[in-house]
NUBAKOL-16684 format. One record per residue (C-alpha): x, y, z; chain; residue number from 1. Coordinates in Angstrom, 3 decimals, always signed. Each point is the difference from the previous one (the first is absolute). Layout:
          X          Y          Z   ch     i
          X          Y          Z    A   NUM
...
END
This chain:
          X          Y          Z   ch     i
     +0.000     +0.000     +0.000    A     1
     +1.040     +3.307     -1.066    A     2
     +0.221     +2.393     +3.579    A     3
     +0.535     +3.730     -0.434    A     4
     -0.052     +2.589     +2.900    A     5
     -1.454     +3.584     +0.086    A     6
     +0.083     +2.423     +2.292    A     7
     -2.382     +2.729     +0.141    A     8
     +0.792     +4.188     -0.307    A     9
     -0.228     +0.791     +3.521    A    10
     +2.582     +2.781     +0.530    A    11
     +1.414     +0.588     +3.684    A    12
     -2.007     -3.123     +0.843    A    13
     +2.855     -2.014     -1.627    A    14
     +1.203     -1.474     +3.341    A    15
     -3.394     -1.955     +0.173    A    16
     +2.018     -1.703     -3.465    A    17
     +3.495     -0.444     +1.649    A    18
     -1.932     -2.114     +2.788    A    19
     -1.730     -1.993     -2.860    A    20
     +3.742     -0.728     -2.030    A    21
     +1.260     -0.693     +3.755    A    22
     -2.415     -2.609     +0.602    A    23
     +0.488     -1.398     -3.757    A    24
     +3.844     -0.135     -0.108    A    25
     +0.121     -2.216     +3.758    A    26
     -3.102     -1.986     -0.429    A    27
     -0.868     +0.113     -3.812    A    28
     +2.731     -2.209     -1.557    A    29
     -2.615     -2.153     -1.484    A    30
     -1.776     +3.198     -1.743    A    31
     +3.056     +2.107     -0.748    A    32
     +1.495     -3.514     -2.275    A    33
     -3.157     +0.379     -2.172    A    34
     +0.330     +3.586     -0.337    A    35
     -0.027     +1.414     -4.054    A    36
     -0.381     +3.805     +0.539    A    37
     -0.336     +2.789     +2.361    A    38
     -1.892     +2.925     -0.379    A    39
     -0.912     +3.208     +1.573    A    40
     -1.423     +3.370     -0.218    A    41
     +1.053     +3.291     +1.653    A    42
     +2.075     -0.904     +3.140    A    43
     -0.826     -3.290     -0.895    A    44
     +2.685     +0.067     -3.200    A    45
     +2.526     +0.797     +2.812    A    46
     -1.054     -2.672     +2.301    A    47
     +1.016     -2.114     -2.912    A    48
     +3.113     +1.655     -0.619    A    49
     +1.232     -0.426     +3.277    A    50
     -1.599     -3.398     +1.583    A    51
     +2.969     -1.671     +0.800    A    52
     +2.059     +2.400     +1.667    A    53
     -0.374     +3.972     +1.372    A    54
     -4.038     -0.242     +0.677    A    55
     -0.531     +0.992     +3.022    A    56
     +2.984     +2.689     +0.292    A    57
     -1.289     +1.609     -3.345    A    58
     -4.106     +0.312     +1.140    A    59
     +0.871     +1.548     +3.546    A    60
     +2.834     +2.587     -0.945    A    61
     -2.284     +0.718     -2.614    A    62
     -2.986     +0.324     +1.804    A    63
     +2.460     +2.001     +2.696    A    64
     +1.142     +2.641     -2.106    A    65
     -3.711     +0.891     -1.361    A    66
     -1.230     -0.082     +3.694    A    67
     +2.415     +1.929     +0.504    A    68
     -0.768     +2.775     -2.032    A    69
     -2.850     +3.018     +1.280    A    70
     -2.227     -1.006     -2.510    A    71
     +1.034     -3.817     -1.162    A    72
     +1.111     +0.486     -3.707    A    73
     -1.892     +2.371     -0.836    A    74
     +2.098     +2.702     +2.164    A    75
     +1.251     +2.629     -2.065    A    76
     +3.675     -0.766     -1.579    A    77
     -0.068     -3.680     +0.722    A    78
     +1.130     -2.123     -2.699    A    79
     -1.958     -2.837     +0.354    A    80
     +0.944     -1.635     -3.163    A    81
     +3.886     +0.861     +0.523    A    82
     -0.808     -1.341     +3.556    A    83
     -0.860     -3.300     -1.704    A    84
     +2.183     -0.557     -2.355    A    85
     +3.095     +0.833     +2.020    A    86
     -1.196     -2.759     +2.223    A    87
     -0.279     -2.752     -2.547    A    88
     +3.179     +0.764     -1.204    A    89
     +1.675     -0.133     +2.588    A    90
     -1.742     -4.018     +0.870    A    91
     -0.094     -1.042     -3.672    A    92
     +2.332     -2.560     -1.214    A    93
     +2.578     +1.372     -2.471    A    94
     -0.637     -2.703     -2.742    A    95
     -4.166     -0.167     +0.486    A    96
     -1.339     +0.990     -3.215    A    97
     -2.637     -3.346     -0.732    A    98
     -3.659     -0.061     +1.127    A    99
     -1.069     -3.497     -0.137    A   100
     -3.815     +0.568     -1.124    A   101
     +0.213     +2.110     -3.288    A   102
     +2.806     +1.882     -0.602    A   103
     +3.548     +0.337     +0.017    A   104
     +1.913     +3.255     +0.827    A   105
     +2.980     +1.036     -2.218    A   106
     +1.474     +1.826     +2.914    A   107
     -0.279     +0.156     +4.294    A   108
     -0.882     +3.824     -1.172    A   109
     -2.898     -1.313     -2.180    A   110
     -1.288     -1.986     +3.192    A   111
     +0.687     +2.830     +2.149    A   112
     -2.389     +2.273     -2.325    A   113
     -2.379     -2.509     -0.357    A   114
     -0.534     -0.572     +3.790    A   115
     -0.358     +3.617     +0.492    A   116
     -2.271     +0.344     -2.529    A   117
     -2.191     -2.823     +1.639    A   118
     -0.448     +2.125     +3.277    A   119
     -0.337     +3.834     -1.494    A   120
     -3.316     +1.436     +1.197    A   121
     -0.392     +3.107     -1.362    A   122
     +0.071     +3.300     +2.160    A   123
     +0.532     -2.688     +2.981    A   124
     +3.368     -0.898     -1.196    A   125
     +0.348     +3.259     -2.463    A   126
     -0.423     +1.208     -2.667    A   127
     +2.190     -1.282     -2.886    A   128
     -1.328     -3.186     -0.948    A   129
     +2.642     -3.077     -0.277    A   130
     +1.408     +0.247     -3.910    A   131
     +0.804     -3.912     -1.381    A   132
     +0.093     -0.747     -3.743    A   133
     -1.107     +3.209     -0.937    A   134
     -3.050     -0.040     +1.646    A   135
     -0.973     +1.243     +3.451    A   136
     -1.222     -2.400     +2.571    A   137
     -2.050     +0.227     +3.588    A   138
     -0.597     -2.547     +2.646    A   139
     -1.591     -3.022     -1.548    A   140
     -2.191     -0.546     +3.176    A   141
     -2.117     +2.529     -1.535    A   142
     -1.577     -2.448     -2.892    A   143
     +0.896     -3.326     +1.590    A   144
     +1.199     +0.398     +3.444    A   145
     +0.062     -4.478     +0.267    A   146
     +1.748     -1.627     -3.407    A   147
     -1.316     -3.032     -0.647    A   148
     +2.528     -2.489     -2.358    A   149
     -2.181     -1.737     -3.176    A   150
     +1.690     -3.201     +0.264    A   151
     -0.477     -2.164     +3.213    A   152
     -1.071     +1.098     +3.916    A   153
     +0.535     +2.887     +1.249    A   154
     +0.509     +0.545     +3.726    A   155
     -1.234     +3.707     +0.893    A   156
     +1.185     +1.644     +2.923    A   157
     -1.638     +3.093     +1.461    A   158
     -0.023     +2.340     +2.948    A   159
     -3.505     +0.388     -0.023    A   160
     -2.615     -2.820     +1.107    A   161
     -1.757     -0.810     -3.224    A   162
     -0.175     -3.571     -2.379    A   163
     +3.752     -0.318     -0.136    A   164
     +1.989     -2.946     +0.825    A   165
     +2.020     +1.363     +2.442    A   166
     -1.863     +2.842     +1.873    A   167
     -1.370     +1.279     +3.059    A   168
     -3.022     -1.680     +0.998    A   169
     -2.885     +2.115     +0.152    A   170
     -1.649     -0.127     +3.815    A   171
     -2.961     +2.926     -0.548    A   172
     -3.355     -0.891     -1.528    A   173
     -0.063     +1.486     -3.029    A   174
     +0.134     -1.648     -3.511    A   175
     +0.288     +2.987     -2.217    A   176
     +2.779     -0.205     -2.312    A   177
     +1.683     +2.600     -1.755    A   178
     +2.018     -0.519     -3.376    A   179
     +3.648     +2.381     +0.198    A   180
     +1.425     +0.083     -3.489    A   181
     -0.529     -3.875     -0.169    A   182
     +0.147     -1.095     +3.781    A   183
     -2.885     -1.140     +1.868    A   184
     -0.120     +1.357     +3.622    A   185
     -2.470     +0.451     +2.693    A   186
     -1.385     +2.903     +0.960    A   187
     +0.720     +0.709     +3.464    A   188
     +0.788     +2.278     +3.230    A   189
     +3.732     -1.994     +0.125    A   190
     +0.820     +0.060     -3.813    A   191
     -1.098     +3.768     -0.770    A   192
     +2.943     +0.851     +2.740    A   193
     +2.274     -2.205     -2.109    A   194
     -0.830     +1.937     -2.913    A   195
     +1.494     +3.067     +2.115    A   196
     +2.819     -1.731     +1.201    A   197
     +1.229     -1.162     -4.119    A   198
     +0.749     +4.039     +0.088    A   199
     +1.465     +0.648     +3.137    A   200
     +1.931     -2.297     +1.986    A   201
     -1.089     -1.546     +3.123    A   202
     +1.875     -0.155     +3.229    A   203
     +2.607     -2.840     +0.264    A   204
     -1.967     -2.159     +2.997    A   205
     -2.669     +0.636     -2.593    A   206
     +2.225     -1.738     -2.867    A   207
     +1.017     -2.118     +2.325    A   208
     -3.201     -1.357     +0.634    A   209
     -0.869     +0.043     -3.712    A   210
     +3.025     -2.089     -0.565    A   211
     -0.753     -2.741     +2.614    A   212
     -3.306     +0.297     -1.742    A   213
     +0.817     -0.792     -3.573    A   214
     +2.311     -2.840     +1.187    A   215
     -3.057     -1.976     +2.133    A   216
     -2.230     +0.692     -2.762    A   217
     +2.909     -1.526     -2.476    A   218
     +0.276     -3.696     +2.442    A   219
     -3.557     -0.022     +0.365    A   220
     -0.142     -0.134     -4.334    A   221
     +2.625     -2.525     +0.320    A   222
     -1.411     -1.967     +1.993    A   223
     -3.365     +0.488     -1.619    A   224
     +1.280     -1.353     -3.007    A   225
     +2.519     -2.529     +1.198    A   226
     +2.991     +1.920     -1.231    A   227
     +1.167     +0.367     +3.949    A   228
     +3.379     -1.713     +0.189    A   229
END
């Protein structure tokens, strides 16, 4: 069986994703040997990028330096897309130029621009729009925030409780559900905040907690599906 993985555009709620890829690399052995492709949108791309090694060090300085700001990235003469882009070059690999679901990169440059590219909101994160291939690109969370591959299974991951495979469960009463640029999510008290916090961080025991989150919710799948190992 063909296995792909997904994970969903969910901005600063990315450490809810380096629980999940956690949980996956020490109990998911089975799962991760029948993986084809990864893919991602927004944050997600990076979560990709950078699953094996720097995840958690890259969401919370991140995250830190926005918080840190008076008015999160939107503060007057903060670079958030410098901000960004300074960081993943300082954790990607010198030689990383492949992506393993559709493309390959000519250059770690090309990969650089294409995972900014991936996570510029306009006005949010400025006002000069990513340029790749002659063409000018914006996040791609904002017409399908949850990739799914056309060959195979794909494993979604998200943030927010919704239909996902991997997601929080859902503990109010309500069954509405709400489509976001292709992902199904409920519409509730706990996942309207979330929506907040994909713009401006969270506090770390906050991450924290989303982290130890993601990484329950990722065993109980396992274990669900008799990947657990």
């Amino acid at each position: 069986m063909v296995v792909n993985l997904s994970f969903a555009a969910a901005g600063f709620l990315g450490a809810y994703r380096l629980g999940v890829t956690e949980a996956l690399l020490r109990h998911g052995d089975k799962l991760l040997s029948s993986l084809k492709a990864c893919a991602g949108a927004s944050a997600g791309a990076l979560v990709d990028t950078i699953m094996i090694t720097h995840c958690k060090e890259f969401t919370y300085r991140f995250a830190c330096n926005v918080r840190s700001q008076r008015f999160g990235a939107v503060t007057p003469g903060y670079d958030f897309m410098l901000e960004l882009r300074e960081v993943i070059e300082e954790i990607l690999p010198p030689n990383t130029r492949k992506n393993s679901m559709v493309s390959s990169f000519t250059s770690r440059e090309e990969l650089i621009k294409v995972l900014l590219a991936s996570c510029f909101m306009p006005v949010y994160a400025g006002g000069k729009p990513v340029e790749f291939q002659g063409q000018k690109w914006i996040d791609g969370g904002f017409t399908n925030s949850l990739p799914i591959l056309p060959v195979g299974r794909t494993i979604t991951v998200s943030p927010f409780s919704g239909p996902q495979d991997i997601s929080p469960a859902h503990k109010g009463i309500s069954k509405l559900h709400l489509r976001l640029a292709n992902m199904s999510v409920v519409f509730s008290k706990d996942n309207i905040i979330k929506l907040n916090q994909t713009l401006f961080p969270p506090s770390l025991p906050r991450l924290n907690a989303l982290e130890q989150q993601g990484y329950q919710d990722a065993v109980y799948f396992l274990k669900k599906e008799r990947w657990m190992q």
